[in-house]
C-alpha positions in Angstrom: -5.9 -10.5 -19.3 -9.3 -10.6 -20.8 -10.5 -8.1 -18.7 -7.4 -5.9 -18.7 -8.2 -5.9 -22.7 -12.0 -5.1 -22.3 -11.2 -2.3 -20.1 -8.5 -0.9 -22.6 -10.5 -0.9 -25.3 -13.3 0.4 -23.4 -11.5 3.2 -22.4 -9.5 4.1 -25.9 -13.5 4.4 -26.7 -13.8 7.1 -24.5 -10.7 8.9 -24.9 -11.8 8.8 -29.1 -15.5 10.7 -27.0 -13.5 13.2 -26.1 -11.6 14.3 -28.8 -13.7 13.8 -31.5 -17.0 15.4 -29.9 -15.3 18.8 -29.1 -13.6 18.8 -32.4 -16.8 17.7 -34.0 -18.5 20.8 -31.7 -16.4 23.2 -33.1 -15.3 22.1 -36.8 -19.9 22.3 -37.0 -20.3 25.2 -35.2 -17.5 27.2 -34.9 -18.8 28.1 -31.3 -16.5 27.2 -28.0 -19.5 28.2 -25.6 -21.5 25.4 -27.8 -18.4 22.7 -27.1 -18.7 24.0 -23.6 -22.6 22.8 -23.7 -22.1 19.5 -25.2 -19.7 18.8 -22.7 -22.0 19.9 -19.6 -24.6 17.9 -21.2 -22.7 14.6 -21.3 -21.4 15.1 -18.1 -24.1 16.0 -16.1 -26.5 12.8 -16.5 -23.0 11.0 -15.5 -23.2 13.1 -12.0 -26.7 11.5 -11.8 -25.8 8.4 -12.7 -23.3 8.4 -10.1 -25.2 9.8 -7.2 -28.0 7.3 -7.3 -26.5 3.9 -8.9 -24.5 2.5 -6.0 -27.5 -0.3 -5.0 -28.1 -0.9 -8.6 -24.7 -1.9 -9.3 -24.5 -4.6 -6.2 -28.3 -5.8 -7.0 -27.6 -6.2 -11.2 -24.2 -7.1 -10.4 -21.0 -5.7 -11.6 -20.4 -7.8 -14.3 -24.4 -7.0 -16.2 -23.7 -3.0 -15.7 -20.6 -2.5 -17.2 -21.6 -4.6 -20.7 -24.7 -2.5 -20.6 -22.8 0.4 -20.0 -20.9 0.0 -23.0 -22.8 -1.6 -25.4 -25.5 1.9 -24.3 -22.5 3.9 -24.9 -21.8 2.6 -28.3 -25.0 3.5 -29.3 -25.3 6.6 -27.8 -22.0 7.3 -30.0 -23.1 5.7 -33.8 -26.5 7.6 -33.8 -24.3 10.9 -33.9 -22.2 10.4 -37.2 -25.3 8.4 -38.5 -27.7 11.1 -38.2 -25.1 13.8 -39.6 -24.9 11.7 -43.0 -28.7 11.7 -43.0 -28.5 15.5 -42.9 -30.8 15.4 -40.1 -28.5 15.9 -36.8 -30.2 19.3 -34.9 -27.8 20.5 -31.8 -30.0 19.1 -29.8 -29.7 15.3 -30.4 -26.0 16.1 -30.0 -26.8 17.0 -26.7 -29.4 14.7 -25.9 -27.3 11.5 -27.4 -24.1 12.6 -25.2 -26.4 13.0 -22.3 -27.6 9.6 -22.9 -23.7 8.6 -23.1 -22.8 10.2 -20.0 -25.9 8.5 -17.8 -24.5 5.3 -18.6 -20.9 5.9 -18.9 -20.2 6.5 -14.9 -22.1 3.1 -13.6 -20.0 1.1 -16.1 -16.6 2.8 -15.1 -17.6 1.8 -11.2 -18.6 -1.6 -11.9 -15.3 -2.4 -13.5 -13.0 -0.1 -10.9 -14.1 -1.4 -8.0 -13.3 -5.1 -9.5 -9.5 -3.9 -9.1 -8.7 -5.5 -5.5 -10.3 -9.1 -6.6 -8.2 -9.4 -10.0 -4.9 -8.1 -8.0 -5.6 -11.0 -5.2 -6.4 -13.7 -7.8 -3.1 -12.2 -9.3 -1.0 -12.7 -6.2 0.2 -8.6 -6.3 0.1 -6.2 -4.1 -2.6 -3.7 -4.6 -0.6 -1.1 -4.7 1.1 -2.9 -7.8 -1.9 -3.7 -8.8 -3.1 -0.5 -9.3 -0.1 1.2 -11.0 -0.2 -1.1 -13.4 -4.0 -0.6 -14.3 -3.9 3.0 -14.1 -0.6 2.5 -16.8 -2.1 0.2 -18.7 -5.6 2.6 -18.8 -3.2 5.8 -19.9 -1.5 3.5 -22.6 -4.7 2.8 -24.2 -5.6 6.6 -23.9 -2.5 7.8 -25.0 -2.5 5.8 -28.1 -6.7 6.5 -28.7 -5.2 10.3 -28.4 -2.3 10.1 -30.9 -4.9 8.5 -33.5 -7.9 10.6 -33.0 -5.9 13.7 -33.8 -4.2 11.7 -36.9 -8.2 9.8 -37.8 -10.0 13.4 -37.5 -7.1 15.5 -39.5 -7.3 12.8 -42.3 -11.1 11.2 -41.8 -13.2 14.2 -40.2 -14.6 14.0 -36.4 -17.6 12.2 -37.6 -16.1 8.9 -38.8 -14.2 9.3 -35.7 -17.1 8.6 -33.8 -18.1 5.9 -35.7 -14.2 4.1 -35.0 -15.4 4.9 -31.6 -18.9 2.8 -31.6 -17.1 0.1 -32.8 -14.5 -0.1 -29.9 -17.6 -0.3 -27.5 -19.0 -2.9 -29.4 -15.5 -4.8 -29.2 -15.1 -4.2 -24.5 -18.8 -5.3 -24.0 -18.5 -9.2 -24.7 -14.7 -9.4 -23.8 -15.6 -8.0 -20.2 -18.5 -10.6 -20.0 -15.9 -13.4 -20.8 -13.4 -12.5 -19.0 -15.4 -12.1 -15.3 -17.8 -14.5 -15.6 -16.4 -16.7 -13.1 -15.4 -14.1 -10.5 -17.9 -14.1 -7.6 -17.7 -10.2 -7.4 -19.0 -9.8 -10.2 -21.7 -10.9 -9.8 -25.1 -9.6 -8.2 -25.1 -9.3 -4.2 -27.3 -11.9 -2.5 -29.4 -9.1 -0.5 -30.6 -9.7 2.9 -33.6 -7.7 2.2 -35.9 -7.7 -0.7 -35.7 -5.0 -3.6 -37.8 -1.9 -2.4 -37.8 2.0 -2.3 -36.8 1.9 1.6 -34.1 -1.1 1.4 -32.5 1.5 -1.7 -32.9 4.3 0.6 -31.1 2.6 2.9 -27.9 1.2 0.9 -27.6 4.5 -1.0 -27.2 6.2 1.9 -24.9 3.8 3.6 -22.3 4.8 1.3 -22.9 8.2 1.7 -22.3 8.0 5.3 -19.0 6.1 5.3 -17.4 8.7 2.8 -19.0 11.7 5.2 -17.6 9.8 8.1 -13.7 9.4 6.9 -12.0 12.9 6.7 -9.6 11.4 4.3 -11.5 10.4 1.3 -13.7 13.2 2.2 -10.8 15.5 1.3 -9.7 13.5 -1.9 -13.2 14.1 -3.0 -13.2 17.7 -2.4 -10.1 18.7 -3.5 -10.7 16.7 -6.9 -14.0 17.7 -7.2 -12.3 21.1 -7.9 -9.5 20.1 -9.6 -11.8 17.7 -12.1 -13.5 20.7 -12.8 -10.6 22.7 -14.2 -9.1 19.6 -15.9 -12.7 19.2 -17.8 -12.7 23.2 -18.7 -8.9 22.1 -20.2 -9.5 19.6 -22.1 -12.8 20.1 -23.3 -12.7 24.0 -24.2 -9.2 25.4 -23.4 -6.5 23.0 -25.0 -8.8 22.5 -28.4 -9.2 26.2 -28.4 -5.5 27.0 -27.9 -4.5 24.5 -30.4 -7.3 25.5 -33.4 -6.4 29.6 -32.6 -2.5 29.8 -32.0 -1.0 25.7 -32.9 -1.3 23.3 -35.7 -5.0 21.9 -34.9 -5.7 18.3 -34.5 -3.0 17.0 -34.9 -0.9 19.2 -32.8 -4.0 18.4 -30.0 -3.0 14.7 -30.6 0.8 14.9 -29.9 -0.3 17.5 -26.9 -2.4 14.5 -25.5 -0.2 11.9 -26.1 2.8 13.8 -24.6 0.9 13.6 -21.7 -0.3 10.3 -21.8 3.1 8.9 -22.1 4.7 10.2 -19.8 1.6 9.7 -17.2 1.7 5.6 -18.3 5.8 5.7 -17.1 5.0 7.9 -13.9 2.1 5.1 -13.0 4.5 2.6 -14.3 6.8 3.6 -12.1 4.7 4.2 -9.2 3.8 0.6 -9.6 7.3 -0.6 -9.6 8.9 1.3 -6.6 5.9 3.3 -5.0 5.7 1.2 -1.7 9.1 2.3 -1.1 8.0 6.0 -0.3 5.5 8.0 1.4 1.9 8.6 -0.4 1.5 11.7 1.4 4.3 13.7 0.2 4.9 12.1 -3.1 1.1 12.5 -3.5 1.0 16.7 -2.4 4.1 17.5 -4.5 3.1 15.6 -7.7 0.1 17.6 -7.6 1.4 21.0 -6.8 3.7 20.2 -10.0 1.0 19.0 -12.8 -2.0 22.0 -11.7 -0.7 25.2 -12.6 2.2 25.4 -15.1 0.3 24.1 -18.4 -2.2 27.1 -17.7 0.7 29.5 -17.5 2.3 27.8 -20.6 -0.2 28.0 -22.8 -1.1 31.9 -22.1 2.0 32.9 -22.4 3.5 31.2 -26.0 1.9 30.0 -29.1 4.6 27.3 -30.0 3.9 23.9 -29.3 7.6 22.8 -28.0 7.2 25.1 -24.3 3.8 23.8 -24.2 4.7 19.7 -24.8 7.4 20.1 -22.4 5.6 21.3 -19.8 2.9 18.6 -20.6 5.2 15.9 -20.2 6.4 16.7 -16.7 3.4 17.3 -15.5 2.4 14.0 -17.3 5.1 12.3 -15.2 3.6 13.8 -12.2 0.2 13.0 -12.5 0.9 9.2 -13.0 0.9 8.4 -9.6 -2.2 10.2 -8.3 -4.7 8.0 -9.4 -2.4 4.5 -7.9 -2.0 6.6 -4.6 -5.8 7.5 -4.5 -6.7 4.0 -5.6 -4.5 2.2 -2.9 -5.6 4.5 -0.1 -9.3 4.2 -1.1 -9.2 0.2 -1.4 -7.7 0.1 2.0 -10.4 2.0 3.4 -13.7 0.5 2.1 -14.4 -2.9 3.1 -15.5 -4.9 -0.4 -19.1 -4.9 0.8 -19.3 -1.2 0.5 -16.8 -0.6 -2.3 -19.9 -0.2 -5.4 -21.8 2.4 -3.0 -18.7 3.9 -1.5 -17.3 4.2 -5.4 -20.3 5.5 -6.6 -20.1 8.4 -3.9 -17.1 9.3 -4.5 -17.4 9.5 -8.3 -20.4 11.3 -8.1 -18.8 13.9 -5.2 -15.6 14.3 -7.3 -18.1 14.7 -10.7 -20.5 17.5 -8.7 -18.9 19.8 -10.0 -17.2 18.8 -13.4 -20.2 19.8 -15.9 -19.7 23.0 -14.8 -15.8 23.1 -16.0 -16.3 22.8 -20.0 -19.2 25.2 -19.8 -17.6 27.4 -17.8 -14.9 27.9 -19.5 -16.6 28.1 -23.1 -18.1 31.3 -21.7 -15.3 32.7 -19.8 -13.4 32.0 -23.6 -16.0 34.0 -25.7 -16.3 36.1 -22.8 -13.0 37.3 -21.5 -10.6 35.4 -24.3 -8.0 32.9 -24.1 -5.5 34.1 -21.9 -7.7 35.8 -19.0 -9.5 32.3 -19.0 -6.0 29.9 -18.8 -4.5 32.0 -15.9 -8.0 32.3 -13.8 -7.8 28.2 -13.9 -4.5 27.7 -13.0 -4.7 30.3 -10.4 -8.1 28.5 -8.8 -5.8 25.1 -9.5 -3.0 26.5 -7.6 -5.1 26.9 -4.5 -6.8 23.9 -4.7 -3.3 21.9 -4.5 -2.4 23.3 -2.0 -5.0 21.1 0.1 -3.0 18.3 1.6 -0.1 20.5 2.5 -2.7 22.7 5.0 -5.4 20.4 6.4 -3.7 17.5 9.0 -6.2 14.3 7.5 -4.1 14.1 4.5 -1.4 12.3 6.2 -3.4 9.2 6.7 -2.3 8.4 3.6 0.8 7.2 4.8 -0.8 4.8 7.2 -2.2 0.8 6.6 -5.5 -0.4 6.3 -8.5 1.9 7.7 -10.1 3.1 10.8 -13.0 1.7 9.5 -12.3 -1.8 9.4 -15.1 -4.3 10.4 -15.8 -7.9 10.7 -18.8 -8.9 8.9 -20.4 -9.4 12.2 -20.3 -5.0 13.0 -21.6 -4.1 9.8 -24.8 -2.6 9.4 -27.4 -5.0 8.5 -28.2 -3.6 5.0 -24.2 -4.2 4.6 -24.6 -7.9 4.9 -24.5 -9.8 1.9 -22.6 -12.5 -0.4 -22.1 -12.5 -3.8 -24.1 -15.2 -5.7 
């Protein structure tokens, strides 16, 4: 329960990130292509971050990253309102303090995930359970971090948003210490071979290889790579455009977000409960082709909130079982020894391309206007769902444990090693 609370909190910190740094962006500047920037700034080092930290996280241990993940974070976050009230915050500390956020956001969020299939066993559930509940659980916290930042930066301002934020860093880093200091995962690998630039090499790579070598996660990182991308360019530009220019503002953001939010937590909720009782694949392609495209349209088309929160809610309801589907299917793939490389790879394959979202669609705003940019997203979203329904790898999903599987003895050499 300890840890379930850390990660809560950690992540109603970030959800506060990313409401109250766009509406900060924009309530300074007035500028979308600027909240596009900040966004590609903070998200960017976290690409980075991901790509090279796999090794890191097995040699520090799991437990060690993600407190100083958050405690970095928290940090990262205070200096900004801080240095506002001093009068002497320039654009670019913005950009360089959420760049600093973002390098040490994505090894923390790793460390924690790939925890998930030890806390389920030491729980007795299955992980497919397991990780419905943690992904409702994680949308609860958002949900409710949504509903009050819109609420805190209508009555407070962005800025003392952030500092609300800081503070809920502050709070995850010592509970997740407590709460994992006895579970041998989390702690640092006992590595066969000594720390050096080749034995790094070598480990980073290994993960590398096993996500290159399995055409299903390769195609779950591809198809969200995309995907991510749009739903950045949404939430950091288009939706906090939208709702300054044709809705209610922040607080009409807020009930947008937690719309979503709830019903995501019941469809995870749900997925927890009965999901084992159906097929990944189709539930998996259909809930997909139902939350990509229609918020896009919605929001083009009207400048009421009620069409809009509908349409948010279904597709709230069907995006609550992706990440428990694409959680089960990946932890019955990777062998535990892996799972912090693996992980890594896959976060920073899915993240290649996510920087690029919120800029791009700050430009294409200023450039082409609200409208012309919603329906070009949903149109490239559109396609991109339709991924699992064309290539013939998708419907491993449907199938138990992973052509990968290996005894201890057939791994490669570098993959041998115990937790202290």
């Amino acid at each position: 329960m300890t840890v379930l609370a850390a990660n809560l909190v950690s992540i109603a910190g970030n959800c506060l990130t990313y409401m109250g740094v766009p509406w900060f962006v924009l309530q300074s500047t007035g500028s979308a292509a600027k909240a596009g920037i900040v966004a590609f700034c903070t998200l960017l080092p976290a690409v980075f971050a991901a790509l090279v930290t796999g090794p890191v996280i097995d040699r520090m241990g799991r437990r060690r990253v993600s407190v100083a993940s958050d405690l970095a974070c928290g940090v990262a976050v205070a200096a900004i309102p801080l240095l506002q009230f001093a009068g002497i915050l320039q654009f670019w500390m913005l950009c360089a303090l959420m760049a600093l956020m973002g390098l040490f956001r994505a090894p923390g969020e790793t460390a924690r995930g790939v925890l998930l299939p030890a806390l389920a066993e030491r729980a007795g559930m299955p992980m497919a359970r397991a990780a419905g509940l943690y992904d409702g659980a994680a949308r609860c916290a958002a949900l409710t971090a949504s509903a009050l930042a819109g609420v805190l930066i209508a009555v407070l301002g962005a800025d003392s948003v952030l500092l609300v934020d800081a503070v809920t860093f502050a709070v995850a880093a010592p509970l997740f210490a407590f709460g994992v200091r006895d579970l041998p995962e989390a702690q640092p690998l006992r590595q066969v071979e000594p720390a050096s630039l080749p034995a790094y090499r070598r480990e980073l790579a290994d993960g590398y290889r096993f996500l290159a070598a399995t055409p299903l996660l390769l195609g779950l990182c591809l198809m969200t790579l995309v995907t991510r991308g749009l739903d950045q360019g949404w939430s950091a530009v288009l939706l906090p455009v939208h709702a300054r220019e044709q809705l209610d503002g922040a607080i009409d953001l807020g009930l947008l977000n937690a719309a979503f939010g709830i019903c995501a937590l019941a469809g995870a909720l749900i997925y927890g409960a009965v999901g084992s009782r159906f097929r990944r694949w189709p539930v998996f392609t259909i809930a997909f082709l139902i939350g990509g495209l229609p918020r896009f349209v919605v929001a083009a088309f009207t400048d009421t909130f009620t069409p809009l929160a509908v349409i948010m809610a279904v597709e709230g309801l069907a995006f609550g079982v992706l990440n428990p589907i694409i959680a089960t299917v990946t932890y019955e793939t990777v062998p535990e020894e892996l799972r912090s490389r693996v992980l890594s790879a896959t976060a920073a394959a899915v993240q290649l391309v996510t920087p690029l979202g919120g800029l791009a669609a700050g430009l294409f705003v200023d450039a082409a206007g609200l409208p012309g940019a919603l329906l070009t997203a949903g149109g490239v979203y559109l396609l991109a769902t339709f991924c699992p329904v064309i290539f013939p790898a998708w419907r491993q999903m449907d199938g138990s444990g992973s052509p990968h599987d290996r005894t201890e003895g057939s791994l490669p050499r570098s993959f041998k090693a115990k937790r202290m």
